[in-house]
N, C-alpha and C positions, 0 to 999 in steps of 0.2 A: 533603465528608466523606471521610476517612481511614481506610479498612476495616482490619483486623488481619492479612489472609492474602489473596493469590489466587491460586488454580490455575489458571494459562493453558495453554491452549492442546491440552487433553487431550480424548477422545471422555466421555461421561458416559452413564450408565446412569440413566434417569427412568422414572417410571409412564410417561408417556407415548413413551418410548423412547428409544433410543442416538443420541447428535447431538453434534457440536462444540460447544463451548463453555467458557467461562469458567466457576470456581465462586468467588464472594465469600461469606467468611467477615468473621465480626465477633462477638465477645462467643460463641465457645464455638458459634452458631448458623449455618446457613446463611442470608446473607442474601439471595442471589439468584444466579440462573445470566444469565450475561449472553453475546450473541454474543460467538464467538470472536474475542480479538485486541481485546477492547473492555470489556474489566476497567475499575473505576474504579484511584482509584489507592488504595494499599496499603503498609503499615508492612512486605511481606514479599509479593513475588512468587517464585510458583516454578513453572518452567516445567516443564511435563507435557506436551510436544507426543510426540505417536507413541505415549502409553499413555492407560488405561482408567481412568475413576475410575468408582467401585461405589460403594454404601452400605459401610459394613462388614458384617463377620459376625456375627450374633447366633446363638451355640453356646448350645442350651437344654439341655446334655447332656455336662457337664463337670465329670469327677474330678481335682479338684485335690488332694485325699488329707491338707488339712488342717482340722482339727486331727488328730493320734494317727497319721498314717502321713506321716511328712516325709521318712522315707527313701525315698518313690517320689518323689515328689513335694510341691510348696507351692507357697501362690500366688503367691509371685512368682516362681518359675521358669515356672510355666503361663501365668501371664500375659504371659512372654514369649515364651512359644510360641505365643500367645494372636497377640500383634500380631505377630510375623512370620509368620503364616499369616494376616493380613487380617480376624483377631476383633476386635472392640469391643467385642462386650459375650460374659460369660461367665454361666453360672447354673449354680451346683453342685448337687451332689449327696450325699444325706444319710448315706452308707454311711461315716461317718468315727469318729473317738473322743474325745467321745462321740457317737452318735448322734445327729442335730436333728429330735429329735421334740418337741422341749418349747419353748416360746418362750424358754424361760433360754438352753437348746442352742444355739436360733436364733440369737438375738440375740451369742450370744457368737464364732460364726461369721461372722459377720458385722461383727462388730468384728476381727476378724483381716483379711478382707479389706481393708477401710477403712483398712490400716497398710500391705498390703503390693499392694493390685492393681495391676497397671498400664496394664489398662483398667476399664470398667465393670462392674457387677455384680450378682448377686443369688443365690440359692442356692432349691432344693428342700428343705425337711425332709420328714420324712416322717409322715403322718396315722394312723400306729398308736397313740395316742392320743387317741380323738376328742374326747374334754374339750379337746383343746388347740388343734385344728384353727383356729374362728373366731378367737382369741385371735393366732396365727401369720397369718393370712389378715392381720390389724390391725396385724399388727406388719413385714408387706410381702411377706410371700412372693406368688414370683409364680408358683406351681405346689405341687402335692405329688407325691410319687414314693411307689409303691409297686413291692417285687419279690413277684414269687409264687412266691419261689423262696427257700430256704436250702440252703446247699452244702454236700454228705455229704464228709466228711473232709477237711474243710477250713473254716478261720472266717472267710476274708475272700476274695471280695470282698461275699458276700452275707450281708453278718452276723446274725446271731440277733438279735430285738425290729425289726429294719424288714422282713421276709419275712415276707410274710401270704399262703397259699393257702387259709387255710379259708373256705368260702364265706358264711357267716354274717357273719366278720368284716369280709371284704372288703364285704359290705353294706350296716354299719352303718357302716365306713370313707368309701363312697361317699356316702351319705344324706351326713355331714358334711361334706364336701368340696361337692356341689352344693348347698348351701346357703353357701358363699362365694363361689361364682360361678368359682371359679378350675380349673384347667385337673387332673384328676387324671393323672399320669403313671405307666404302667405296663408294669413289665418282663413280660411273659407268659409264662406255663411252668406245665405240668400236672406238680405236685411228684410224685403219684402215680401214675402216669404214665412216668416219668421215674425212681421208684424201680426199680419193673419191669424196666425196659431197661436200666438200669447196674449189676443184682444178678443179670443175666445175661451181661451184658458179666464180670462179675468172676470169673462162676462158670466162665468159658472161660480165666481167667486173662488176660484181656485187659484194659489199662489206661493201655496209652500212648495216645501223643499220636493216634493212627490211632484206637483203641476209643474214644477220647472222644469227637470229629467225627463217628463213624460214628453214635455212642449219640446225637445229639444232632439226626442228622438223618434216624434210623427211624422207618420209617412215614413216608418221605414230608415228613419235619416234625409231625407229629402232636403232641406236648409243646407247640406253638407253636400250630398251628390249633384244639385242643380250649381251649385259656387264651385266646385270641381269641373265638371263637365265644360266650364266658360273657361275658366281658369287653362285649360289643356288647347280648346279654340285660338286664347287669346295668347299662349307662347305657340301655335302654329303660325299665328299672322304677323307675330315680333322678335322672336326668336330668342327671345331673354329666355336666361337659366332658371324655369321653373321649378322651384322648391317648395312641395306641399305641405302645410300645415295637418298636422292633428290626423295623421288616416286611420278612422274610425269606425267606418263599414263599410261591410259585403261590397257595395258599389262603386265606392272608391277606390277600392284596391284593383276592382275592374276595370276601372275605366282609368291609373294609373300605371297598368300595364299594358292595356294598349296603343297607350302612350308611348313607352319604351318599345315595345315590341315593332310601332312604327318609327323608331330613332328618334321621334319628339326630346329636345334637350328637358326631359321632366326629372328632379330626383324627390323620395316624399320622406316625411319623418312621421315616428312612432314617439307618442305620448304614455308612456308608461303606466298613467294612471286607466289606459284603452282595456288594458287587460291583466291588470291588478285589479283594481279598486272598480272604475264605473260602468265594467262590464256585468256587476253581479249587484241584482235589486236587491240582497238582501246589506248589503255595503250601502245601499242608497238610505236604506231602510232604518240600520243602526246610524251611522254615521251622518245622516242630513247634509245638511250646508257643509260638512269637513270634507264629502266625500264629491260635493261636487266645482267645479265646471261642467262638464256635463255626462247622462246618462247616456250610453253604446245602443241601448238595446240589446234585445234578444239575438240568437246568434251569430254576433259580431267576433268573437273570442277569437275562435278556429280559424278563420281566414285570415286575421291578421297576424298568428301566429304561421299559419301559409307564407305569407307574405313575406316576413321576417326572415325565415329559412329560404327561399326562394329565390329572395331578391328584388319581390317591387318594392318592396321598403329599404333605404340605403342608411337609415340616421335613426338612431334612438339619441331625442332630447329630454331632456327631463324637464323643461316648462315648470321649471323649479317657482312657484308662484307662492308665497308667503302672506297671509293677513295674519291678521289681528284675531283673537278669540272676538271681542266685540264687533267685529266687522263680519262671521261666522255666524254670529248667534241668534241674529233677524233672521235669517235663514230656513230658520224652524218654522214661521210663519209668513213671510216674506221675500223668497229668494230671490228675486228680481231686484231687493234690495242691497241684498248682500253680495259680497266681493267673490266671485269665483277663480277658481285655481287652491290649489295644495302644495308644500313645500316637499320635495322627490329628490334631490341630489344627494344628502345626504346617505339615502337609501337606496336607491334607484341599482346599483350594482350588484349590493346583493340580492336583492327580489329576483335578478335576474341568475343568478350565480346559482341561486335554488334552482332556477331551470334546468341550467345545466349540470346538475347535478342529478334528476330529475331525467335526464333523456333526452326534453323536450328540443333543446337547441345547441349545434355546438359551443363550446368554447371557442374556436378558432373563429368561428360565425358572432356569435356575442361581439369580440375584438375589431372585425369590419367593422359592426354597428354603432359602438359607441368610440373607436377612435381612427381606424383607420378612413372608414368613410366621411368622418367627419372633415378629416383632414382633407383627403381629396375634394372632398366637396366645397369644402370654402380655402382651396389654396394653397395648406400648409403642408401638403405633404411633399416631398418626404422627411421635413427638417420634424414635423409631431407626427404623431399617429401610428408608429412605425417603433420596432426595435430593430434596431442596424447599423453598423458602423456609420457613425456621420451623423446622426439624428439626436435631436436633443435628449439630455437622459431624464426625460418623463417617464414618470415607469409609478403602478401601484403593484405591490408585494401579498396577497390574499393567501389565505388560509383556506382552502376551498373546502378543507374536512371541518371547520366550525362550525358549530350550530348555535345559534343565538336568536332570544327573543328582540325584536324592537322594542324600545321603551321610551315615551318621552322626556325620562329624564335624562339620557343620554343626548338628548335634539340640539344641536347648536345653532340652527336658526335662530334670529331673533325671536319668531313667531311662538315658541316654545312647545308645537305639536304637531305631530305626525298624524293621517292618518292610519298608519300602518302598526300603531301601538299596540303590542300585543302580538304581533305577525311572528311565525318562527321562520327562520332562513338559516340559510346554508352556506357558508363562503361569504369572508368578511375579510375588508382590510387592515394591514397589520401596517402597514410602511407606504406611504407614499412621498417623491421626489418630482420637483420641478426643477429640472435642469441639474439636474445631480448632485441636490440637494433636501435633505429630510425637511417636508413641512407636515409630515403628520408620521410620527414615529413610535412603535408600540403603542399604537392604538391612542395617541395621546396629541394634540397640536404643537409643534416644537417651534415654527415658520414665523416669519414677521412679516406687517406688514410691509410694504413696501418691495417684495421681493418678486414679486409678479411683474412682467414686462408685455408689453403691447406686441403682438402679433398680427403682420402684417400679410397677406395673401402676396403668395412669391410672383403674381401675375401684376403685382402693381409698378 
């Protein structure tokens, strides 16, 4: 028999661990991992000796900004940001125009990717109307997102009709969300709370880019730990699959583990930019408005790098968020004005790749974080997230011995900047395959639109 692909002669990253070996492809699937050097024969060998093949990256946490905002970004620019940062599969997010709170929304969303991804896909709507919820769960979502947040002087990123902080609604939101079995995803933030502290900030005249970080990480993070704290209440009282936004301090990671440690159904995600970019004032400092969403505070780093290795953290998304330079640039004097979030998928693997390089976390652990976990956690596994006979042949190929500077002229966002320009890292990819196929091949995009297929959680 005559396979379709083989990867010779690379290390591979398995449940069972890192080892030499051969990966045989056939029909989109992996068929088997065979001793190095002992591949059968194949329509298409290609030698991988001295690099690393992984699963891909499944990002459950990703603003592709269409439909209604195509001047940051669309999915086919993100989705090739997608496969040159080592993503396969991508899952958006509902904060677009129109909003995908209605299965109409849904589905019509989803018909735009199907035209233009260039990997795999799915998308979060969002469950603020819960007539619509079961109906969306059937129609493939493999999550819902809520924000408990709307943004004072300013309409987007957290738009009015998907920002829910009242407690009432958020409960009859949850009740239908666990009754689809599906994963509820939420951005935490104490609105009221939060008004307090930036109608004091204002009342100083304070409003740049410094008073917004600062407002954001008073008290300690308090906005963040008191919308956790309810959040963990309100999946004890409804038993939906709480999925935590953004865990970003000391307090959350506390009170996220004892969470699990009491069986609570809680899993949380890590925001990349928590401990790259907005853990460090002097990043808030040079970089302004590029660098925020928001500032960590002071010793936030260490415990979520705990966390990470340990286990109360299960998902690193990359909250892959793209503006506009002009949309950045009030920032300087206005942030409240300005758009927060940073574009990270592109980069987000290797930042991390430096770690493990670095000591800080395994590689085997990394692989949980950004594909196995992910998978489990919204569904997919074991057909993604996984190397093993049976499992689609998502796979990036990395150079873990590389060193390279980030530059934005390499950026394929639409957005055209990084804030990480400038950053040296460690471990880049060279090859990645959706479904056992090159969409980003010697470091170059080879993939067409349209190649990317909707992924549905296998509980549906």
């Amino acid at each position: 028999m005559t396979y379709d692909l083989l990867l010779q002669g690379g290390e591979v990253v398995t449940p069972e661990g890192t080892y030499g070996a051969d990966v045989v492809i056939d029909e989109e699937r992996i068929a088997g991992l065979t001793e190095m050097g002992r591949g059968p024969a194949a329509r298409e060998t290609v030698d991988v000796a001295g690099l690393t093949i992984m699963p891909g990256g499944i990002d459950s946490h990703t603003h592709l900004r269409e439909p209604g905002y195509t001047h940051k970004e669309d999915i086919s620019t993100g989705t090739q940001a997608a496969a040159a940062g080592g993503y396969t599969t991508v899952i958006g997010m509902p904060n677009v125009d129109p909003p995908t709170n209605t299965v109409e929304t849904y589905l019509e969303a989803i018909d735009l990717y199907r035209q233009k991804a260039f990997v795999d896909f799915n998308h979060n709507p969002s469950p603020t109307v819960p007539s619509e919820v079961q109906g969306l769960a059937e129609a493939g979502a493999i999550g819902f997102k809520i924000y408990m947040i709307e943004d004072t002087g300013r309409d987007y990123p957290h738009i009015p009709g998907i920002g829910v902080f009242h407690h009432g609604h958020l409960l009859e939101i949850a009740e239908a969300v666990a009754a689809t079995g599906r994963p509820l995803m939420v951005h935490p933030h104490d609105q009221t709370l939060m008004e307090t502290i930036e109608q004091r900030s204002w009342a100083r005249g304070e409003r740049d880019h410094r008073a917004y970080a600062r407002a954001f990480a008073s008290y300690e993070g308090m906005v963040w730990d008191a919308a956790t704290a309810f959040l963990i209440r309100l999946q004890e009282a409804t038993g939906v699959h709480l999925h935590v936004l953004h865990t970003k301090t000391p307090r959350m990671v506390t009170l996220i583990r004892e969470a699990k440690r009491r069986g609570l159904h809680v899993t949380a995600e890590l925001n990349p930019v928590a401990v790259f970019l907005c853990n460090d004032w002097d990043n808030i400092e040079r970089w302004g408005p590029y660098a925020l969403s928001t500032w960590t505070g002071p010793g936030a780093t260490e415990p979520l790098w705990d966390a990470l290795r340990e286990g109360t953290i299960d998902v690193i998304g990359t909250d892959h968020a793209p503006h506009t330079r002009e949309e950045k640039e009030i920032g300087w004097t206005d942030m409240w004005k300005a758009h927060g979030g940073v574009p990270q998928i592109q980069h987000a693997l290797s930042l991390f790749l430096t770690e493990v390089d670095a000591g800080r976390i395994s590689l085997q652990r990394l692989v949980e974080l950004t594909s196995t976990n992910p998978a489990r956690t919204f569904g997919l596994y074991p057909r993604k997230g996984v190397i093993q006979p049976g499992s689609d042949a998502d796979l990036v190929v990395v150079d873990r011995g590389a060193a390279t500077t980030i530059s934005e002229a390499d950026v394929l966002s639409k957005c055209g900047w990084t804030p990480f320009d400038g950053r040296e890292v460690r471990g880049v990819p060279v090859h990645t395959l959706v479904r056992g196929r090159f969409v980003y091949r010697d470091k170059a995009i080879v993939g067409d639109p349209g190649w990317g297929q909707l992924v549905r959680p296998s509980r549906s």
